[in-house]
LUMBALO-888493 format. One record per residue: x, y, z of N, C-alpha, C in turn; residue number from 1; residue in three letters. Coordinates in steps of 0.1 Angstrom, whole numbers, plus 2048, in hexadecimal, padded with zeros to 3 digits. Each point is the difference from the previous one (the first is absolute). Layout:
LUMBALO-888493
n.u, n.v, n.w, ca.u, ca.v, ca.w, c.u, c.v, c.w, k, r
X, Y, Z, X, Y, Z, X, Y, Z, NUM, ALA
...
END
This chain:
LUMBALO-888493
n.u, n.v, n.w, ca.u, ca.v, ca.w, c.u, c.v, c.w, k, r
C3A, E1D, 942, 80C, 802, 808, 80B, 7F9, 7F9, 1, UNK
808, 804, 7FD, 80F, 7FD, 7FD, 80B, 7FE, 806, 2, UNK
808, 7F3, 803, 808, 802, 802, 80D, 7F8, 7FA, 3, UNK
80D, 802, 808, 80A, 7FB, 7FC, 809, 7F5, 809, 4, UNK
800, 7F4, 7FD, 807, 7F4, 804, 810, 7FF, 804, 5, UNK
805, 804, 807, 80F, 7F9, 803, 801, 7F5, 800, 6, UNK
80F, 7FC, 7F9, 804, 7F6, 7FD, 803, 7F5, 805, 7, UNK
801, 806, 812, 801, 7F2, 808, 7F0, 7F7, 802, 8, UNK
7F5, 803, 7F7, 7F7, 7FD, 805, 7FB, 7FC, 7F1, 9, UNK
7F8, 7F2, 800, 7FB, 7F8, 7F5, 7FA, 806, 7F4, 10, UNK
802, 7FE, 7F7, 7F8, 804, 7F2, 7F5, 7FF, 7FF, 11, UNK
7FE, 7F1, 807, 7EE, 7FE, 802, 7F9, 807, 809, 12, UNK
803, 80C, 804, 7F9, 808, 80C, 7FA, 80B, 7F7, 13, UNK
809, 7FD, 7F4, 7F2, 80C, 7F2, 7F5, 7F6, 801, 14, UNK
7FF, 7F7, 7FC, 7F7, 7F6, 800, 7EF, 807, 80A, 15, UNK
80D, 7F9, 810, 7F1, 802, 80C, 7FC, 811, 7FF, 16, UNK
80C, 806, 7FD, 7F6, 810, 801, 7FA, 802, 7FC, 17, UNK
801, 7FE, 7EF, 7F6, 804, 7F6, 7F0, 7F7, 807, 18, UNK
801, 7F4, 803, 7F5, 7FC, 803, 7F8, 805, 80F, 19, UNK
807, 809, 806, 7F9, 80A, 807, 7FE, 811, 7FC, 20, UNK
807, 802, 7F5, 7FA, 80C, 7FC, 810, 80C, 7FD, 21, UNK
805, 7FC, 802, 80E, 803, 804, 808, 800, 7F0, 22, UNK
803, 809, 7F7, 809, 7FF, 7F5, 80B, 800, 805, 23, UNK
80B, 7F4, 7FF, 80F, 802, 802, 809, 7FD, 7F9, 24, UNK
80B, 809, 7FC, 80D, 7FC, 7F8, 80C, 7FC, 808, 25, UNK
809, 7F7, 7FF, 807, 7F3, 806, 811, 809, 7FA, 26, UNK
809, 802, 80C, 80A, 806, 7F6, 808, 7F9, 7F6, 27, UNK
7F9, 7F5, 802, 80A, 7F7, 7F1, 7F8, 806, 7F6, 28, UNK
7F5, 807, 7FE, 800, 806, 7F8, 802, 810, 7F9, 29, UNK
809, 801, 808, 806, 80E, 7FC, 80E, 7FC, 7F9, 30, UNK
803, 808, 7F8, 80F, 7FE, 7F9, 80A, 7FA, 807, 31, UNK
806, 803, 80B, 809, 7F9, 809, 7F7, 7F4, 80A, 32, UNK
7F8, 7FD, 7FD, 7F6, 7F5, 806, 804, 7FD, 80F, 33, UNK
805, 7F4, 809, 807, 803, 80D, 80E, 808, 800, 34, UNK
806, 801, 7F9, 80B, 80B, 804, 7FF, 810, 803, 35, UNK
7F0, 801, 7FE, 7FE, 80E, 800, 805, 806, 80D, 36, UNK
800, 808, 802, 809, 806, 811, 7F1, 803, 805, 37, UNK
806, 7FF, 80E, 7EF, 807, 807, 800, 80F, 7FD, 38, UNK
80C, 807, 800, 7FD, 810, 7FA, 7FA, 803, 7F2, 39, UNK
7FF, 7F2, 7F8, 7FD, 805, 7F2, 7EF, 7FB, 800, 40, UNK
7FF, 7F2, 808, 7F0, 7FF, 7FD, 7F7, 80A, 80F, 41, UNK
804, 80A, 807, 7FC, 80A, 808, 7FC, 807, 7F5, 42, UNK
80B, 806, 7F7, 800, 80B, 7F7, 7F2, 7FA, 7F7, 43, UNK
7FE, 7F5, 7FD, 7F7, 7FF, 7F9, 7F3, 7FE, 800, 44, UNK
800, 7FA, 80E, 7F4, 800, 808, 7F8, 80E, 801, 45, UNK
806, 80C, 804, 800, 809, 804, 7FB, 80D, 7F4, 46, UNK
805, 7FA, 7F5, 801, 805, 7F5, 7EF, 7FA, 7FC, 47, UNK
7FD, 7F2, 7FD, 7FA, 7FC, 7FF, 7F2, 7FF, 807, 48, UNK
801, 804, 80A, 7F6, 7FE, 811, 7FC, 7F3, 801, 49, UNK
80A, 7FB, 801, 7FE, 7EB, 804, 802, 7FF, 80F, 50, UNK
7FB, 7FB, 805, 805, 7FC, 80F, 80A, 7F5, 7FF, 51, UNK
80A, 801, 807, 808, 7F5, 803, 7FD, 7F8, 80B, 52, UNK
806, 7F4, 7FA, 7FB, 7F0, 805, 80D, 7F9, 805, 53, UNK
806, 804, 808, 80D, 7F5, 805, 7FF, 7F9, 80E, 54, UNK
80C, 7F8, 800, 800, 7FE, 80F, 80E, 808, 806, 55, UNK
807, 807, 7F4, 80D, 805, 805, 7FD, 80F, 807, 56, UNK
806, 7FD, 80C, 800, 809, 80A, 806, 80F, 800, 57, UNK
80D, 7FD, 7F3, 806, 810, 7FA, 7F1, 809, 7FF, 58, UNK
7F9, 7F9, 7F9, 7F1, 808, 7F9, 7FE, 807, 80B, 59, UNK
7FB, 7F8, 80C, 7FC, 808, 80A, 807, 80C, 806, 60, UNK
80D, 7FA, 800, 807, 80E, 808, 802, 80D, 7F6, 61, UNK
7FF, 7F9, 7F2, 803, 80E, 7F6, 7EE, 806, 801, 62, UNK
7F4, 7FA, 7FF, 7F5, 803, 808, 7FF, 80C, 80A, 63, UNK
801, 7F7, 809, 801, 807, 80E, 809, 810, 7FC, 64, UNK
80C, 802, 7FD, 808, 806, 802, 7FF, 80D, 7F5, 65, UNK
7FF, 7FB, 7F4, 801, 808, 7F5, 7F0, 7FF, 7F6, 66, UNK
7FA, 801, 805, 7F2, 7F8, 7FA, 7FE, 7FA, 7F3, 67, UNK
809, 7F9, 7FE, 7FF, 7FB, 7F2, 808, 7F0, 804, 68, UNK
7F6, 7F8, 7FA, 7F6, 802, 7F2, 7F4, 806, 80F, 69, UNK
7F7, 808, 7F7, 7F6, 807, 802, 7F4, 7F7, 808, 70, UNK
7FD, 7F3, 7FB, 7F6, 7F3, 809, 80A, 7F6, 801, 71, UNK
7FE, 7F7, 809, 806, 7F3, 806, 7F6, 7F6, 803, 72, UNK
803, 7F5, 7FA, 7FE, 7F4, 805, 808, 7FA, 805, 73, UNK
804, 7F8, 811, 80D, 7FD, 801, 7FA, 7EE, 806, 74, UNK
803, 7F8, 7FB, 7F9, 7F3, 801, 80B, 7FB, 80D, 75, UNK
7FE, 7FC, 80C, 806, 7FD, 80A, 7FF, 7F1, 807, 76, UNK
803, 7FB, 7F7, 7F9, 7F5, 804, 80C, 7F5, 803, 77, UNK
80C, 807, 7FC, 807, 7F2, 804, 804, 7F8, 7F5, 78, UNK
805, 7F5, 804, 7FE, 7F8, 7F4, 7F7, 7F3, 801, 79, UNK
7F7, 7FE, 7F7, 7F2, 7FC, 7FE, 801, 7FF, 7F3, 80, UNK
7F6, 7ED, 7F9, 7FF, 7FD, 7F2, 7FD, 80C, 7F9, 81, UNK
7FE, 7FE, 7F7, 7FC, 80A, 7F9, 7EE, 801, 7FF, 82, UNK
7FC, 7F0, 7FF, 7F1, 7FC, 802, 7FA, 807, 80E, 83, UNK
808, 801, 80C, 7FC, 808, 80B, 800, 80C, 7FB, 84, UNK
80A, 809, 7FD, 800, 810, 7FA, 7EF, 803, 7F7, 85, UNK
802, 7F6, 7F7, 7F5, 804, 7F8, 7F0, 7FA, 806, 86, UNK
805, 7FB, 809, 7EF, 802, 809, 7FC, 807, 806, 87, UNK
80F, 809, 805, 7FD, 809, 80C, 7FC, 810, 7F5, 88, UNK
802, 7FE, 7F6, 7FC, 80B, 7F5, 7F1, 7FE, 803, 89, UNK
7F8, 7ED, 7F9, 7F7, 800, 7FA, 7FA, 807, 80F, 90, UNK
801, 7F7, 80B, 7F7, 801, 80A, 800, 811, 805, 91, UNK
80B, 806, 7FF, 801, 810, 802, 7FB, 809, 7F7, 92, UNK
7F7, 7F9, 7F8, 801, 809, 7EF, 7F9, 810, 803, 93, UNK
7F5, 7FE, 807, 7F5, 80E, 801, 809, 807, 80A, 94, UNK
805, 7FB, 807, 805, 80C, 80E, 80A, 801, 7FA, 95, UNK
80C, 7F9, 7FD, 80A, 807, 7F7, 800, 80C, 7F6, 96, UNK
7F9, 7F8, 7F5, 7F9, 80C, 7F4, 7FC, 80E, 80A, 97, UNK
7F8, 7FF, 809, 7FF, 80C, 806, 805, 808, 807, 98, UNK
80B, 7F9, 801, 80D, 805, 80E, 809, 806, 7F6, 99, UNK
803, 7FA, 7EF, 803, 808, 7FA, 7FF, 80A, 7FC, 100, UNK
7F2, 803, 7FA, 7FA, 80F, 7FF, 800, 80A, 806, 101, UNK
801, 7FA, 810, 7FF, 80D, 808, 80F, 802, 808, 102, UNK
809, 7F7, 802, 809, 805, 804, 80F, 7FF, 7F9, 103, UNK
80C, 804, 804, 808, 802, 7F4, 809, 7F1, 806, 104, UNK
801, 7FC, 80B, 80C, 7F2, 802, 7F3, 7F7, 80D, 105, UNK
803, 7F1, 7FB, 7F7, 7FA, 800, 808, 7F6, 801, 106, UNK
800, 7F5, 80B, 80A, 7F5, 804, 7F3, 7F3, 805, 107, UNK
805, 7F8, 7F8, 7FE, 7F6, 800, 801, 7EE, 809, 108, UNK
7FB, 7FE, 808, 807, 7F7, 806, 7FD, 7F2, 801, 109, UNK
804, 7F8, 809, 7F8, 7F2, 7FE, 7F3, 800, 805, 110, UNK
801, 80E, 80C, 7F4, 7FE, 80B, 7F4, 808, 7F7, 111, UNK
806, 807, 7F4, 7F8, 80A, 7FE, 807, 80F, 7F8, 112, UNK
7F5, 80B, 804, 809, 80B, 7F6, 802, 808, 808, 113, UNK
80B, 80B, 804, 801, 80B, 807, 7FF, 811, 7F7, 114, UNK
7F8, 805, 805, 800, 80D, 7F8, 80C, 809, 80A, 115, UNK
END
């Protein structure tokens, strides 16, 4: 499974994914790295079949409304260390990973995950 990182969210979350099974690219690593617009890393997600990983809420309503990008991860958590975020990955790893596969937007929370 593949996905794609927004910018408002840590570098080290390539880190915890990979160690649940999860390939992810971080948009500092695309050519415009965080300046990329959310219309250009959609385009490439989409292009690419990455799921996106944000907590910004544009994603969802371009989601919801216009189906793109195509999968959603929408992390809802608030603001929380970053040590918290990346437990609620480790401790979510199996039901997430599988919430991915089977459905296209997938929210995340402190209590847990909403399909």
């Amino acid at each position: 499974m593949d996905v794609i990182i927004d910018a408002q969210l840590p570098f080290k979350l390539c880190e915890i994914l990979k160690q649940i099974g999860i390939n992810p690219i971080h948009v500092q690593e695309l050519p415009n790295g965080d300046e990329t617009s959310d219309k250009e890393i959609i385009m490439y997600a989409d292009k690419h079949n990455l799921i996106v990983i944000t907590k910004d809420s544009d994603f969802y309503h371009s989601h919801m409304a216009l189906g793109k990008p195509a999968k959603l991860l929408l992390i809802s958590t608030g603001n929380i260390k970053n040590k918290q975020l990346f437990n609620l990955f480790r401790d979510n790893s199996l039901f997430l990973f599988n919430a991915l596969l089977k459905n296209n937007f997938v929210e995340l929370t402190t209590d847990g995950i909403i399909l």
